[in-house]
LOSEKE-980317 format. One record per atom (N, C-alpha, C, CB): residue in three letters; atom name; x, y, z. Coordinates in nm, 4 decimals, padded with zeros to 6 digits. Atoms other than C-alpha are relative to their C-alpha. Last residue first. Glycine has a CB too. Layout:
<mibas>
{"ala", "CA", {X, Y, Z}}
...
</mibas>
This chain:
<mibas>
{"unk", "N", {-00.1525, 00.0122, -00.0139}}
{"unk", "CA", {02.9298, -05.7624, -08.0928}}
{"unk", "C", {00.0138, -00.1396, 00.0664}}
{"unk", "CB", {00.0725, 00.1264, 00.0951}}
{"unk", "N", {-00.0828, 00.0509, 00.0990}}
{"unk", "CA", {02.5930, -05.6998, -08.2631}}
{"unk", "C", {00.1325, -00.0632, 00.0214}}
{"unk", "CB", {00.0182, 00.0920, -00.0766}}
{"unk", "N", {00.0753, 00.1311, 00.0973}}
{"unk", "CA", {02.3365, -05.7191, -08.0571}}
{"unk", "C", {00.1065, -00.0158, -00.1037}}
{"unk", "CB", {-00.1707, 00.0401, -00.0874}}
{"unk", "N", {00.0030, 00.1533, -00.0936}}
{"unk", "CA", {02.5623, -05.5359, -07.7661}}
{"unk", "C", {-00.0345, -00.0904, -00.0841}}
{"unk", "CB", {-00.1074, -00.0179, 00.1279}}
{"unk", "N", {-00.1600, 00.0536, -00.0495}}
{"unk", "CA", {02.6402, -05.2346, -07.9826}}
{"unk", "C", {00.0118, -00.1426, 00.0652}}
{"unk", "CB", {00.0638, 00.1041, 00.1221}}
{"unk", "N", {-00.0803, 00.0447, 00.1091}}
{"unk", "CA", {02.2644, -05.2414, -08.0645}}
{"unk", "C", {00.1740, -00.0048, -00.0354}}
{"unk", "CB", {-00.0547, 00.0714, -00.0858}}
{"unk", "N", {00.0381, 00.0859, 00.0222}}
{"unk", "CA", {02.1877, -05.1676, -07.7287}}
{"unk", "C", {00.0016, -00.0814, -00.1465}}
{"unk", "CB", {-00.0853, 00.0281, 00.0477}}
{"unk", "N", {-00.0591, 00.0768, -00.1175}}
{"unk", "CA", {02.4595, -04.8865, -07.6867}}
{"unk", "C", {-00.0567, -00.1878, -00.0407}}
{"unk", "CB", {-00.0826, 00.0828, 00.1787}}
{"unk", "N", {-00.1568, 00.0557, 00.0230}}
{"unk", "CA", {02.3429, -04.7631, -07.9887}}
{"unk", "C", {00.0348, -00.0684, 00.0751}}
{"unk", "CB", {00.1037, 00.0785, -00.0025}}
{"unk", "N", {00.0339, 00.1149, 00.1415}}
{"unk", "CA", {01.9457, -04.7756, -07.9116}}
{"unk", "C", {00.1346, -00.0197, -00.0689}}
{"unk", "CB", {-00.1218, 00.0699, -00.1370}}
{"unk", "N", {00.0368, 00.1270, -00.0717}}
{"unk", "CA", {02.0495, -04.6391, -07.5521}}
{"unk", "C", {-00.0442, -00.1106, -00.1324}}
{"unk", "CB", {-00.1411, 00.0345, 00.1213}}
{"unk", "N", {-00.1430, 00.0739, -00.0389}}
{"unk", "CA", {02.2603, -04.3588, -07.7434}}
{"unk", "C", {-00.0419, -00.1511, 00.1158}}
{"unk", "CB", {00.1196, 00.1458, 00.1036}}
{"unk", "N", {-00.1117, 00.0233, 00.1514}}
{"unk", "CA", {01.9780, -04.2515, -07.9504}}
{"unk", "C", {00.0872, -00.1016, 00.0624}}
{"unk", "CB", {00.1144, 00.1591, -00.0654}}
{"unk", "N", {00.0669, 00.0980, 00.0855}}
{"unk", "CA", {01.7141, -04.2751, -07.6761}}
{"unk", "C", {00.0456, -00.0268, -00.0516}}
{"unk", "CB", {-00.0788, 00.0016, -00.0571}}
{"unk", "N", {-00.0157, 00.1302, -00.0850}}
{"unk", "CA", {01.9451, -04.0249, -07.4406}}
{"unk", "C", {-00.0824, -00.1387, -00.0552}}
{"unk", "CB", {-00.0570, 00.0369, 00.1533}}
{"unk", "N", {-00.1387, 00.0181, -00.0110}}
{"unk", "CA", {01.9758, -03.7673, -07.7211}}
{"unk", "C", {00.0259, -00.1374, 00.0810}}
{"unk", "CB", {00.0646, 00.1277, 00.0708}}
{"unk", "N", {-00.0319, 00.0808, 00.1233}}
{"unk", "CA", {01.5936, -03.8031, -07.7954}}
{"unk", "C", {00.1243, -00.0326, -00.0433}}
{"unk", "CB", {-00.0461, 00.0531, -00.0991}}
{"unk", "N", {00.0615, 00.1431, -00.0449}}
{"unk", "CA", {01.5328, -03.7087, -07.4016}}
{"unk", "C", {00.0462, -00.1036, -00.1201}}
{"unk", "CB", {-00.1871, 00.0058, 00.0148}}
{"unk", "N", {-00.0959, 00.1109, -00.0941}}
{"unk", "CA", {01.7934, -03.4204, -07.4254}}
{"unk", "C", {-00.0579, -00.1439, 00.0054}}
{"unk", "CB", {00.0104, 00.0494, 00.1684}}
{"unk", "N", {-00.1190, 00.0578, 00.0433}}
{"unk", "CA", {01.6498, -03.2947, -07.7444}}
{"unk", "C", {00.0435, -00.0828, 00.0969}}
{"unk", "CB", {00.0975, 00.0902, -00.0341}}
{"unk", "N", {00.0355, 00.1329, 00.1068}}
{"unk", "CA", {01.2975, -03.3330, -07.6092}}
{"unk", "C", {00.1480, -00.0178, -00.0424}}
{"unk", "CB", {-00.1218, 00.0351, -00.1559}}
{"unk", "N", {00.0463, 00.1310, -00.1074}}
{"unk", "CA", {01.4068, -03.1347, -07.2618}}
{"unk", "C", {-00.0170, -00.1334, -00.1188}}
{"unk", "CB", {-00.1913, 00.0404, 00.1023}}
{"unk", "N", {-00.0982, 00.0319, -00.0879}}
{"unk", "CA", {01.5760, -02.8661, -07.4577}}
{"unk", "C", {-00.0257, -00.1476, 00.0348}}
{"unk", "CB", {00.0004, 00.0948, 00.1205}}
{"unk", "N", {-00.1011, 00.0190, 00.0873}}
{"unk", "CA", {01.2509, -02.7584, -07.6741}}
{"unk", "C", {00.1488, -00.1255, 00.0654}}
{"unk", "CB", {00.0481, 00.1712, -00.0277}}
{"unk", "N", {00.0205, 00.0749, 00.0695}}
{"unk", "CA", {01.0788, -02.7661, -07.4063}}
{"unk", "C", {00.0575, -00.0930, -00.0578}}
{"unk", "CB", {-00.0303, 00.0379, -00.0444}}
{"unk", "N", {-00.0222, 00.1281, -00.1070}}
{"unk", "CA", {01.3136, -02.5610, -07.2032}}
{"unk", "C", {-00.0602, -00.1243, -00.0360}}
{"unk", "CB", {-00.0592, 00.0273, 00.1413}}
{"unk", "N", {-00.1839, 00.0066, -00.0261}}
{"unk", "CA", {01.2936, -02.3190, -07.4795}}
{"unk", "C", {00.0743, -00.1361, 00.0143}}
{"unk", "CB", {00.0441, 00.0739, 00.1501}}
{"unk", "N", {-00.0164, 00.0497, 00.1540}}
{"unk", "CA", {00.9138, -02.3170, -07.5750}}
{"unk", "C", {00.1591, -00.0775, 00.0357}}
{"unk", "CB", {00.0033, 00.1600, -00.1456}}
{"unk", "N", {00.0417, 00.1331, -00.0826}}
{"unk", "CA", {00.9079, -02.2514, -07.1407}}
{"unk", "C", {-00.0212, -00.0702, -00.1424}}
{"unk", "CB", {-00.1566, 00.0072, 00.1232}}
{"unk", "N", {-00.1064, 00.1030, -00.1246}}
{"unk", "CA", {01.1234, -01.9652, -07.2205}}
{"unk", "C", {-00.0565, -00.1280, 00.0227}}
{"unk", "CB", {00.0116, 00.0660, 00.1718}}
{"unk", "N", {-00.0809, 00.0223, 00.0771}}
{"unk", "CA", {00.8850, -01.8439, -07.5272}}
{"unk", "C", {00.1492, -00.0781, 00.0678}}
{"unk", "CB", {00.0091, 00.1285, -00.0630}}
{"unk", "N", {00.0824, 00.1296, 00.1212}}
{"unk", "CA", {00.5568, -01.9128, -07.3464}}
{"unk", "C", {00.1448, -00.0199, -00.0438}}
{"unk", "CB", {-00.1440, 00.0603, -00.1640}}
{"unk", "N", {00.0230, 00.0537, -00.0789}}
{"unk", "CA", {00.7160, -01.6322, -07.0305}}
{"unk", "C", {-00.0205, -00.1915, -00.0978}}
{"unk", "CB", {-00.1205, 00.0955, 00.0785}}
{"unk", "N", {-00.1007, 00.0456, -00.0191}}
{"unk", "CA", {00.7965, -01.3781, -07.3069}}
{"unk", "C", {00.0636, -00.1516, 00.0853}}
{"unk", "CB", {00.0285, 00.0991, 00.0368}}
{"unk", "N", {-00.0953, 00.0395, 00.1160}}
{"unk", "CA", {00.5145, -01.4029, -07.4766}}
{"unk", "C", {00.1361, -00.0488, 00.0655}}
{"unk", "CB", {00.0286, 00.1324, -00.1054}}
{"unk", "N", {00.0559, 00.1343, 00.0041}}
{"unk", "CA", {00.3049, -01.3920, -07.1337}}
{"unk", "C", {00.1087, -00.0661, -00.1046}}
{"unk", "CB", {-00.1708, -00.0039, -00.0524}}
{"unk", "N", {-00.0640, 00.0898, -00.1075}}
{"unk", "CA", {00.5412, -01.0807, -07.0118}}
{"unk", "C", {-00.0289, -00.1403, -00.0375}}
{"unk", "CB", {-00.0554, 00.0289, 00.1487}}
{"unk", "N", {-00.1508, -00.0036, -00.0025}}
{"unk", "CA", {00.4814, -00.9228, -07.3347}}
{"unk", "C", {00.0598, -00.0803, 00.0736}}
{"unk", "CB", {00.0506, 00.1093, 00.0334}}
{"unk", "N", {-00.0146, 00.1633, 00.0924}}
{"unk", "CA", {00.0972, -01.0157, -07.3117}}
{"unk", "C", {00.1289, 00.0232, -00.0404}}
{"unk", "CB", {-00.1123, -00.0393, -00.1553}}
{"unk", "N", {00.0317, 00.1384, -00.0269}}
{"unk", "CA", {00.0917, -00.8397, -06.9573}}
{"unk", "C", {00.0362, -00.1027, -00.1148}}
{"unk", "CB", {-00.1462, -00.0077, 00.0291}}
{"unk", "N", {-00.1158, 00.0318, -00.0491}}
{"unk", "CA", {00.2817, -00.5524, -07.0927}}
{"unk", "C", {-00.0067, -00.1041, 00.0590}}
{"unk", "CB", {00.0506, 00.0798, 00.0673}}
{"unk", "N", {-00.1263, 00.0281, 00.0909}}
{"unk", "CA", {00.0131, -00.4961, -07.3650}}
{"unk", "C", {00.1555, -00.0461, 00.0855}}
{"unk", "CB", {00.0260, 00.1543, -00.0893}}
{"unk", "N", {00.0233, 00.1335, 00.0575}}
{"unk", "CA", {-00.2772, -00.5407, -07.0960}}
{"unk", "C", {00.1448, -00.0690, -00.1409}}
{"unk", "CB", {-00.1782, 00.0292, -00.0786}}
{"unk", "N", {-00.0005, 00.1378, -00.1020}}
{"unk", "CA", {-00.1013, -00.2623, -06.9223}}
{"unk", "C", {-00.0303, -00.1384, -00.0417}}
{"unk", "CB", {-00.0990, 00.0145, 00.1052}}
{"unk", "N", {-00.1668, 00.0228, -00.0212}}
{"unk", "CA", {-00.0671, -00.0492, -07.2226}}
{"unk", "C", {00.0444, -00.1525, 00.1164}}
{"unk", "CB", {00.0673, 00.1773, 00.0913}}
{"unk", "N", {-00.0538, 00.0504, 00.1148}}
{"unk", "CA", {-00.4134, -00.1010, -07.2979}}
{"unk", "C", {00.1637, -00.0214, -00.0341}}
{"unk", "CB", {-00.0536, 00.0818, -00.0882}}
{"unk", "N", {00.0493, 00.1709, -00.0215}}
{"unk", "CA", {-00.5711, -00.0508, -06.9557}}
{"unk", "C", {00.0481, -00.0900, -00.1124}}
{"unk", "CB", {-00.1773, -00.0221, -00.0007}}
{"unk", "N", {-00.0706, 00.0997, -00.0906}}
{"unk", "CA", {-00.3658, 00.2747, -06.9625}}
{"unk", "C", {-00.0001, -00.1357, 00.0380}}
{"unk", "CB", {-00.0095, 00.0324, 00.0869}}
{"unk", "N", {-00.0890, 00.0105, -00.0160}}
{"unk", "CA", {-00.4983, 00.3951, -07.2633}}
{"unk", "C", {00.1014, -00.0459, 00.0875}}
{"unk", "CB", {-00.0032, 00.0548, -00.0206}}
{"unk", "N", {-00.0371, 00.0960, 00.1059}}
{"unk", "CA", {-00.8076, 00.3401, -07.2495}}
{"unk", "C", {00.0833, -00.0436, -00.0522}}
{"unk", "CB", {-00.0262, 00.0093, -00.0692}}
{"unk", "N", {00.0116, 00.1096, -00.0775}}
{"unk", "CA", {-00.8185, 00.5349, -06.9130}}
{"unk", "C", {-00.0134, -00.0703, -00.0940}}
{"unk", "CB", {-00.0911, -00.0118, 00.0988}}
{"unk", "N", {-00.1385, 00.0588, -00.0853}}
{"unk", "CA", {-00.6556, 00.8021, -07.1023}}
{"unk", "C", {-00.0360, -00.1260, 00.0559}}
{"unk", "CB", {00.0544, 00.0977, 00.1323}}
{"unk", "N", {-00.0953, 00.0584, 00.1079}}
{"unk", "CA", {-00.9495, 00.7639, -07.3739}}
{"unk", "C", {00.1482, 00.0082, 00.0544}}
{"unk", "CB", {-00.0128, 00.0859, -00.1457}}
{"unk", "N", {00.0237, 00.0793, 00.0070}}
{"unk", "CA", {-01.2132, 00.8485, -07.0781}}
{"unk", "C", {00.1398, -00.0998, -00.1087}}
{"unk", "CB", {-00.1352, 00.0296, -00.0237}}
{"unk", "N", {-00.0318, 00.0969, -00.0463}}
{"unk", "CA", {-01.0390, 01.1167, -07.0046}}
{"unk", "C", {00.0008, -00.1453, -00.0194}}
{"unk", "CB", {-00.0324, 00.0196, 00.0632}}
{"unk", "N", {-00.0947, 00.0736, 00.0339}}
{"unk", "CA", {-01.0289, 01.2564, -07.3348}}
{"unk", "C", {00.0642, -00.0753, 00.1329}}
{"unk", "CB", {00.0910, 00.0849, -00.0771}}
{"unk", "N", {-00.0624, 00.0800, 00.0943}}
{"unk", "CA", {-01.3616, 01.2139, -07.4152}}
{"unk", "C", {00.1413, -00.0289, 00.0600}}
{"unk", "CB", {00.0029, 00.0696, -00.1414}}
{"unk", "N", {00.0196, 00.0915, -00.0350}}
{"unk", "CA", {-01.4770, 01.4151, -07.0707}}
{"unk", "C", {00.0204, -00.1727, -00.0998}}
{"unk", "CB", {-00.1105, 00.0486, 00.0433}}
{"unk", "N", {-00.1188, 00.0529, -00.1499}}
{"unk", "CA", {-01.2551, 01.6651, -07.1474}}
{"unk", "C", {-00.0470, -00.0893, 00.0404}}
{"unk", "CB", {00.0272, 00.0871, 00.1396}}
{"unk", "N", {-00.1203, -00.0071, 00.0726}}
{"unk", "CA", {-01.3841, 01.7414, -07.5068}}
{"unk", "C", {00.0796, -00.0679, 00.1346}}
{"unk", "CB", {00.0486, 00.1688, -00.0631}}
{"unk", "N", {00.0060, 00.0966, 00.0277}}
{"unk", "CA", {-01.7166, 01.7468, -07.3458}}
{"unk", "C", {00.1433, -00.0733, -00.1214}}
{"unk", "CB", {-00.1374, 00.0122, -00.0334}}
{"unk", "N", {00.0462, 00.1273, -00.0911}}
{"unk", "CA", {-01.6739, 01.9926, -07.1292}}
{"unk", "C", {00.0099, -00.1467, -00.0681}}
{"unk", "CB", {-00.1601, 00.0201, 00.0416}}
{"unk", "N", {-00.1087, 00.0528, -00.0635}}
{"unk", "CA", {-01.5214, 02.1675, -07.3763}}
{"unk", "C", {-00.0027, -00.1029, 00.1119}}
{"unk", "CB", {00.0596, 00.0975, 00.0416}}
{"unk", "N", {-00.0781, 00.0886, 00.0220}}
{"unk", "CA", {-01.7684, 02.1353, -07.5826}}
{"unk", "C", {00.1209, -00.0144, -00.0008}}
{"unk", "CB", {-00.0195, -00.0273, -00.0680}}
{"unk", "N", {00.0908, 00.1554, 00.0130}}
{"unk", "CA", {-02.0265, 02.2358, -07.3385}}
{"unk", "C", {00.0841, -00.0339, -00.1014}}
{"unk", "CB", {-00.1863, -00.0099, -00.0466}}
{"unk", "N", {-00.0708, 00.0550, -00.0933}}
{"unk", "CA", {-01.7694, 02.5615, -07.2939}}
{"unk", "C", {-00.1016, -00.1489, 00.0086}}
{"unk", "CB", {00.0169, 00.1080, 00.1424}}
{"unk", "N", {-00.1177, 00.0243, -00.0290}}
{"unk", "CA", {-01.8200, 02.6440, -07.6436}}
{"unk", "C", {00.0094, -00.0493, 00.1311}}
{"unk", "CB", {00.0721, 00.1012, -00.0219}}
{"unk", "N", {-00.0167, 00.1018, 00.0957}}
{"unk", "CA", {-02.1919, 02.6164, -07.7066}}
{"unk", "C", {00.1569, -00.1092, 00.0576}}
{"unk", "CB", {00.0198, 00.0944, -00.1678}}
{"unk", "N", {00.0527, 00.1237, -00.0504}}
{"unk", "CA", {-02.2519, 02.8390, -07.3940}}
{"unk", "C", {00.0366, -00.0933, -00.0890}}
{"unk", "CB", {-00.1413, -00.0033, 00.0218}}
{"unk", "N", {-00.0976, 00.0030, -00.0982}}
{"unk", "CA", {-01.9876, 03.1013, -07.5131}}
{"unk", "C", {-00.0431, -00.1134, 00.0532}}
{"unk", "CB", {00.0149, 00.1145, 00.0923}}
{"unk", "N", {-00.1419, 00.0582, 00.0401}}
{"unk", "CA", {-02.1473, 03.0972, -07.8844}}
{"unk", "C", {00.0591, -00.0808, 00.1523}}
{"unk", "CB", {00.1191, 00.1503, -00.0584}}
{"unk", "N", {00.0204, 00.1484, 00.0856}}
{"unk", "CA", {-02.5195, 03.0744, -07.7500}}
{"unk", "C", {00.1367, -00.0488, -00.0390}}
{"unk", "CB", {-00.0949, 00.0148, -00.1515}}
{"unk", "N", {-00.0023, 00.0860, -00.0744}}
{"unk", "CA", {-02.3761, 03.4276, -07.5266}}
{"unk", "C", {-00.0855, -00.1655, 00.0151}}
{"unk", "CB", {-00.0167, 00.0780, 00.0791}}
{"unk", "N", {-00.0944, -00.0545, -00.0763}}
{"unk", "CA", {-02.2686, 03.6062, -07.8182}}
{"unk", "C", {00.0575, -00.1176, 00.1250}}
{"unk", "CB", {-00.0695, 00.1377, 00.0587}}
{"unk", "N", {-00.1425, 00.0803, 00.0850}}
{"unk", "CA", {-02.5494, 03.5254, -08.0283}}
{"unk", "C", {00.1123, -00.0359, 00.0679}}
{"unk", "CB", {00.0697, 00.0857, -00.1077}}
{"unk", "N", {00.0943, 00.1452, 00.0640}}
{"unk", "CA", {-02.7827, 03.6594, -07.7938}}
{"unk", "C", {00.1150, -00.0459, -00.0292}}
{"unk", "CB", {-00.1233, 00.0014, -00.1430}}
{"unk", "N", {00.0023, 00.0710, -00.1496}}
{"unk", "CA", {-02.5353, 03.9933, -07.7312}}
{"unk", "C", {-00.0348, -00.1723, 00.0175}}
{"unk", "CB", {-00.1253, 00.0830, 00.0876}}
{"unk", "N", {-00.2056, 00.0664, -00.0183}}
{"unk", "CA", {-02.4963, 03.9928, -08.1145}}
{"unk", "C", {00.0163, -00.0300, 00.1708}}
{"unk", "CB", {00.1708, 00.1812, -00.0524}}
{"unk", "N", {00.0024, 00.1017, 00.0620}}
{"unk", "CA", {-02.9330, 04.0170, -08.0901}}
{"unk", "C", {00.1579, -00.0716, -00.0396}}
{"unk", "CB", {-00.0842, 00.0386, -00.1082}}
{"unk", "N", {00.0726, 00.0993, -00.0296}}
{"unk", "CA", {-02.9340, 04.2862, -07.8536}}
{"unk", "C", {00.0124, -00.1519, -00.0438}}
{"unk", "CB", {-00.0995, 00.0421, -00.0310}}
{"unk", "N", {-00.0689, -00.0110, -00.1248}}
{"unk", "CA", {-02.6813, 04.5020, -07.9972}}
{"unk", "C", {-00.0561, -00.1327, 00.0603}}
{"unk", "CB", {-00.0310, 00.1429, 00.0881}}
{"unk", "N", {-00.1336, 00.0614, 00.0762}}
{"unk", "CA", {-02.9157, 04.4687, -08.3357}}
{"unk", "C", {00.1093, -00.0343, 00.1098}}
{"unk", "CB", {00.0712, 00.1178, -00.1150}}
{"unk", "N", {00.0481, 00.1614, 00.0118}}
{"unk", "CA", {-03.2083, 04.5277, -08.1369}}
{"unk", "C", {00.1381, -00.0605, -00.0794}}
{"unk", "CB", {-00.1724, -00.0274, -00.1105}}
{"unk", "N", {00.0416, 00.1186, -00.1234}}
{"unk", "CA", {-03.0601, 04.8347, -07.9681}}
{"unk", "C", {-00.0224, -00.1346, -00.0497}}
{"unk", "CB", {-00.1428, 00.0337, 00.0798}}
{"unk", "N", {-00.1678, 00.0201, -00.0853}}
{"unk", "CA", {-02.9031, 04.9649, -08.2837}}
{"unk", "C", {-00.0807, -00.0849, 00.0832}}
{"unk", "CB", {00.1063, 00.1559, 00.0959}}
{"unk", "N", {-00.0403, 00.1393, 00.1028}}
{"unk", "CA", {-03.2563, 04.9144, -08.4878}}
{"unk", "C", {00.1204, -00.0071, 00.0985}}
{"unk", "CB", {00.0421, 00.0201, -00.2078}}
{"unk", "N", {00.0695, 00.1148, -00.0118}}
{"unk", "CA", {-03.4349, 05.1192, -08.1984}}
{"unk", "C", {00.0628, -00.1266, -00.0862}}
{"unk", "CB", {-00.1399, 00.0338, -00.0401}}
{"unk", "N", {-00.0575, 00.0567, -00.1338}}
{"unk", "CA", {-03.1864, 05.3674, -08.1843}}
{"unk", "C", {-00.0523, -00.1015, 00.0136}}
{"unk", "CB", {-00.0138, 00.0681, 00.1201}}
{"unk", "N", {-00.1258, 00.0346, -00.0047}}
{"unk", "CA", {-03.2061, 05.4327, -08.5442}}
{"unk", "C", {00.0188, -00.0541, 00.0756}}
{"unk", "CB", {00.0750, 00.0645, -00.0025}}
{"unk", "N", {00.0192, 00.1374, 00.0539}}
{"unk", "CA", {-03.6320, 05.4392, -08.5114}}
{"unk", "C", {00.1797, -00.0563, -00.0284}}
{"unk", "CB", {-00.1131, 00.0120, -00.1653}}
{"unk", "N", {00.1305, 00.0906, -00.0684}}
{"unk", "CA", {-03.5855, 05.7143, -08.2229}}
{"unk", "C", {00.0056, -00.1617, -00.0716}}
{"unk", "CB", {-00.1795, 00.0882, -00.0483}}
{"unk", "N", {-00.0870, -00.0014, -00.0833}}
{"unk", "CA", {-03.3366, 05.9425, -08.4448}}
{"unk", "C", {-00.0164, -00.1328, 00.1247}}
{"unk", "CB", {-00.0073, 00.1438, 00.0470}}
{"unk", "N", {-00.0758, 00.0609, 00.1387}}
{"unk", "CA", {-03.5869, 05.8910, -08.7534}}
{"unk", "C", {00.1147, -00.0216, 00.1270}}
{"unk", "CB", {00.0436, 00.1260, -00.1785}}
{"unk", "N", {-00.1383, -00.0986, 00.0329}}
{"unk", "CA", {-03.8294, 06.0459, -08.5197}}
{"unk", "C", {00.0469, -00.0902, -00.0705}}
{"unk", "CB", {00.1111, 00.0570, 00.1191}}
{"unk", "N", {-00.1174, 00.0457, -00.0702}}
{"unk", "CA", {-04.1779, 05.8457, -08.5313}}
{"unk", "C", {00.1220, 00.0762, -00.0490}}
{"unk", "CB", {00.0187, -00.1506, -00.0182}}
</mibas>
């Protein structure tokens, strides 16, 4: 065998084999891009159902904390009007 012959033969396979390589890298890579894009949809749509559910329990908080309020309100006024009917009526028992 020539020596010129067995050179070309290692180049070629060597050429050969970074080609290979080459195109395992390019396939690797765009499968995880693919799959890089199909994460980060999925994690927008986790994101939006999470914001939304967060503006729902904002609205709920806010919604609990007005009707705490009016609560609130409604017992003072009721225990305001009890006070002054147990004065009133003890104004009478006594006078």
């Amino acid at each position: 065998m020539d020596f010129n012959f067995l050179f070309s033969l290692v180049l070629f396979m060597l050429i050969s084999i970074l080609l290979l390589l080459s195109l395992k890298t390019i396939m690797a890579t765009k499968l995880q891009a693919k799959n890089a894009h199909e994460n980060f949809v999925k994690l927008y749509k986790q994101l939006v159902e999470s914001r939304l559910k967060q503006e729902q329990s904002v609205e709920k908080n806010a919604f609990l904390e007005r009707y705490n309020k009016s609560l609130l309100n409604t017992l003072f006024e009721i225990t305001k009007e009890l006070l002054l009917t147990k004065k009133s009526i003890l104004e009478e028992f006594y006078n």
